[in-house]
C-alpha positions, 0 to 999 in steps of 0.5 A: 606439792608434797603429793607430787614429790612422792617417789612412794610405790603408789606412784609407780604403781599407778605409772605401770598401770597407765603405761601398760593400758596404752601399750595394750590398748593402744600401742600394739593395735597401731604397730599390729596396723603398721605391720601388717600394711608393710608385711608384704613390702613397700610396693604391695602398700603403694598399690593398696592405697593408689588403687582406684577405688581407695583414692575414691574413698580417701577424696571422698573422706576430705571432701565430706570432712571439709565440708563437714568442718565448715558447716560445723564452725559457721554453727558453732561460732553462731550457737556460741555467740547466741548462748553466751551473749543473748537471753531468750527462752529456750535457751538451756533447750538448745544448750541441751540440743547441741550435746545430742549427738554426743549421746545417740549412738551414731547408728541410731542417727544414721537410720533417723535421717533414713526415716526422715529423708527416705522414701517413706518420709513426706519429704521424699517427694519434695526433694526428688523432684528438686533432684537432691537424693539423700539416701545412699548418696554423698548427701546424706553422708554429709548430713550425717558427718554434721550431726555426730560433729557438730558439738565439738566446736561449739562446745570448745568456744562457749566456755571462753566467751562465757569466762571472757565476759561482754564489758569489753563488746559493751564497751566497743558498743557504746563507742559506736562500734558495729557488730561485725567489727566487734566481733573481729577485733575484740572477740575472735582474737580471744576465742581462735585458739579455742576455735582451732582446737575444736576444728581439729576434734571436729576434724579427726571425728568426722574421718574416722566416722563410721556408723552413721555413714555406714547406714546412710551410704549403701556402700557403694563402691567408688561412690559413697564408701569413705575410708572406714567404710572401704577398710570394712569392705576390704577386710570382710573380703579377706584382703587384709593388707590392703585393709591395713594399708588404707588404715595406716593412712588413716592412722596417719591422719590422726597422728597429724591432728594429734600433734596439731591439738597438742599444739593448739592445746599448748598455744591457748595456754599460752595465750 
């Protein structure tokens, strides 16, 4: 306590550093962004982002995203429950496998699912002749969206179900309780502020995800450019504002599920 009471010049020492890293880190890159998106008026910004190809990249965006965050909490409630609740062999293996991707460089990603999916892998033939096509397509953006994210949900779960313990599932068990009622009645409620607050890392990560999807798209125009792949194209095309403009709206996004994880991060704590 006496720690935090401390008004010494350590203290403000360490507050100026901190505010002075945000604000050159952090608060001059967002206001250079706002003001350059506006600098040549409302109407230039309003054209910028409605323009055809950006609305493409922004549906394409949500809708890699949701399906993104979908597949990621089936798996992570799954690799979660599978982890804490089971004993098996391998089990710190796959421990170990969902934290992968948080270790390879997404690039490095982008260009496995190339050499796995691409013409030169066995599997090419098989999934031309299904008509799935995987590279430079919404597919493969998929693909790649899912693996840089999957950690984030299971990783927000496994430590709540590991402190939660099994007496009371093991109790629900023994008086006859099935596995799904379990789960619904006893687990989830214990575990859905974790869960949300993985959604929504999971979320921001998958919008703003850019080298996987970069090697794998082929940026196509109006076919398989997400937005931090539009606004790479816009700004090596010298149309700085429109580039600014479409990352303001990204940058509003991130504002939203920022304040969204805030807060989750502060319902959990309640609860």
């Amino acid at each position: 306590m006496e720690i935090r009471k401390n008004s010494g010049p350590l203290k403000w020492i360490l507050i100026g550093i901190s505010t002075l890293f945000l604000i050159v880190m952090l608060i001059l890159p967002l206001t250079y962004v706002l003001v350059t998106a506006f600098g040549e008026g409302i109407k230039v910004f309003v054209a910028s982002v409605t323009d055809y190809y950006a609305l493409k990249a922004i549906g394409l965006t949500l809708e890699v995203t949701l399906i993104a965050v979908v597949v990621n909490t089936i798996f992570g409630i799954a690799a979660s429950w599978c982890i804490t609740r089971f004993q098996f062999h391998g089990k710190k293996i796959l421990s170990t496998l969902i934290d992968l991707p948080l270790t390879i460089s997404p690039v490095i990603a982008g260009l496995i699912y190339i050499l796995t999916f691409g013409r030169q892998s066995i599997l090419y033939e098989y999934l031309r002749s299904a008509g799935i096509k995987m590279i430079f397509a919404v597919p493969g953006i998929v693909v790649a969206t899912v693996f840089v994210t999957f950690p984030f949900i299971s990783r927000e779960i496994i430590p709540v179900l590991s402190t939660l313990g099994t007496d009371e599932e093991e109790a629900a068990a023994l008086m006859g309780a099935n596995g799904f009622t379990i789960f619904r009645k006893i687990t989830f409620p214990h575990i859905k502020w974790a869960l949300l607050y993985g959604i929504v890392l999971c979320t921001a990560r998958a919008m703003g995800e850019f080298g996987a999807v970069s090697v794998l798209s082929g940026h196509l125009q109006g076919k398989t450019n997400t937005m931090p792949l539009y606004i790479e194209l816009l700004y090596q095309g010298y149309d700085f504002t429109g580039a600014f403009a479409v990352s303001a709206i990204l940058v509003c996004m991130a504002v939203v599920i920022l304040v969204l994880r805030s807060v989750l991060e502060h319902k959990g704590k309640e609860a």
